[in-house]
C-alpha positions in Angstrom: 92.5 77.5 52.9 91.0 80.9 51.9 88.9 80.4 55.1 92.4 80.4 57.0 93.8 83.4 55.1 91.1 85.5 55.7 90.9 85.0 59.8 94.6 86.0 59.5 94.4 88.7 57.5 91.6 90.0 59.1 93.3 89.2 62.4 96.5 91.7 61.5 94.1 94.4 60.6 91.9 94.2 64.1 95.2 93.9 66.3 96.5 97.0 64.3 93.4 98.7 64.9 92.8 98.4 68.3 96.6 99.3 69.2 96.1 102.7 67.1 92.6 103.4 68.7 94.1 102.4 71.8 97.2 105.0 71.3 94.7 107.6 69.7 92.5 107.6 72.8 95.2 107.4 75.5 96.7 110.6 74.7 93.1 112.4 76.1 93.1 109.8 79.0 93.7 111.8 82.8 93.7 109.1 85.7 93.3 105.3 85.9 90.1 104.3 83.9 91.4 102.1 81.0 89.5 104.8 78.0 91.2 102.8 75.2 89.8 99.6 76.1 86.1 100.9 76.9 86.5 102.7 73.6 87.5 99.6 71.2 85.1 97.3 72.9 82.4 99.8 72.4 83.0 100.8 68.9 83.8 97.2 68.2 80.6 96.1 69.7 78.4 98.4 67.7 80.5 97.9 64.1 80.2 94.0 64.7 76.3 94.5 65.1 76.4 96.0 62.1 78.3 94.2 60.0 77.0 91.1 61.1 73.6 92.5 60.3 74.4 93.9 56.8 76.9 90.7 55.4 74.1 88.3 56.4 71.3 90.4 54.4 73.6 90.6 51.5 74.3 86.7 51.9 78.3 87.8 51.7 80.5 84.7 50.8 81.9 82.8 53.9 85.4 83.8 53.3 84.2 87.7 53.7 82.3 87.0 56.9 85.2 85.1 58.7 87.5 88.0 57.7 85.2 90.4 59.2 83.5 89.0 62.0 85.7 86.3 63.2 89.0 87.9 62.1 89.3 91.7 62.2 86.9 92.3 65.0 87.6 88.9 66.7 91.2 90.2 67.3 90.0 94.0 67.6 88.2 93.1 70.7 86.9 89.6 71.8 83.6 91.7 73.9 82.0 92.0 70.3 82.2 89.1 70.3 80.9 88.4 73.3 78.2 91.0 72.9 77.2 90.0 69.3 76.6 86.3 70.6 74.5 87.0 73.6 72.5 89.0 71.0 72.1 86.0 69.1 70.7 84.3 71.8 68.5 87.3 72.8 67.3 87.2 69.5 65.7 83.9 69.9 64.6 84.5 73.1 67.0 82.4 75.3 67.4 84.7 78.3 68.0 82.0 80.7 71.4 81.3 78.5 72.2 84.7 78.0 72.0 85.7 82.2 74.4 81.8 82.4 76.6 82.9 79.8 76.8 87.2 80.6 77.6 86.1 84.5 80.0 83.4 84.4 82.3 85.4 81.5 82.2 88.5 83.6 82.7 86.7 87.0 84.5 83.7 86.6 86.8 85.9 83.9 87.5 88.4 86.7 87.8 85.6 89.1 90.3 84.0 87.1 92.1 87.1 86.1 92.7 88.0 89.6 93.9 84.1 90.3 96.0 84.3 87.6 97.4 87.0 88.9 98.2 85.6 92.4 99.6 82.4 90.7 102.2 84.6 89.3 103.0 86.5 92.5 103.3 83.1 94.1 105.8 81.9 91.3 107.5 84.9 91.5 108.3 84.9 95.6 109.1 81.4 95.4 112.0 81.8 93.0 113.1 84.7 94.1 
């Protein structure tokens, strides 16, 4: 149960976060490229390398690492995630999983953004 808590606590405090960075930064934003997004999966990425790195040195209880790792930055931006696990993997030299995994999230995420997207158009013009 303390497991739980912690995701969920952690979990507030990332989606708080990334909407405040994501506010913060789009005040200095001029044109279309999404600057708050880049900026909390690049911060996010970096602090969850981090992190990760210094709460498994210091052997930090479980119910820490899920707060952390799985919860705030899990919810701050899933491409720490994303990143920190391919790291894994580069770690222990699996480059054939890391190219599988790197190009089907990217492309088949896009891809299925995008049909996602026309899905809804469809549902849309066909109730009227």
């Amino acid at each position: 149960m303390k497991e739980i808590l912690a995701i969920m606590l952690g979990g507030g405090l990332g989606a708080t976060s990334r909407h405040g960075v994501n506010v913060f930064v789009h005040r200095f934003n001029v044109g279309n490229l999404p600057v708050g997004t880049i900026t909390v999966n690049m911060v996010g990425c970096f602090f969850i390398g981090l992190c990760g790195a210094l709460l498994e040195h210091y052997k930090v209880a479980a119910q820490y690492r899920l707060f952390v790792l799985t919860g705030f930055f899990g919810s701050f931006t899933t491409f720490s995630t994303f990143a920190r696990e391919k790291a894994e993997l580069l770690k222990v030299g699996d480059m054939k999983t890391v190219m599988v995994y790197a190009l089907t999230s990217n492309i088949l995420g896009v891809l299925l953004v995008f049909a996602g997207y026309l899905v809804a158009q469809y549902l849309i013009e066909s109730v009227g």
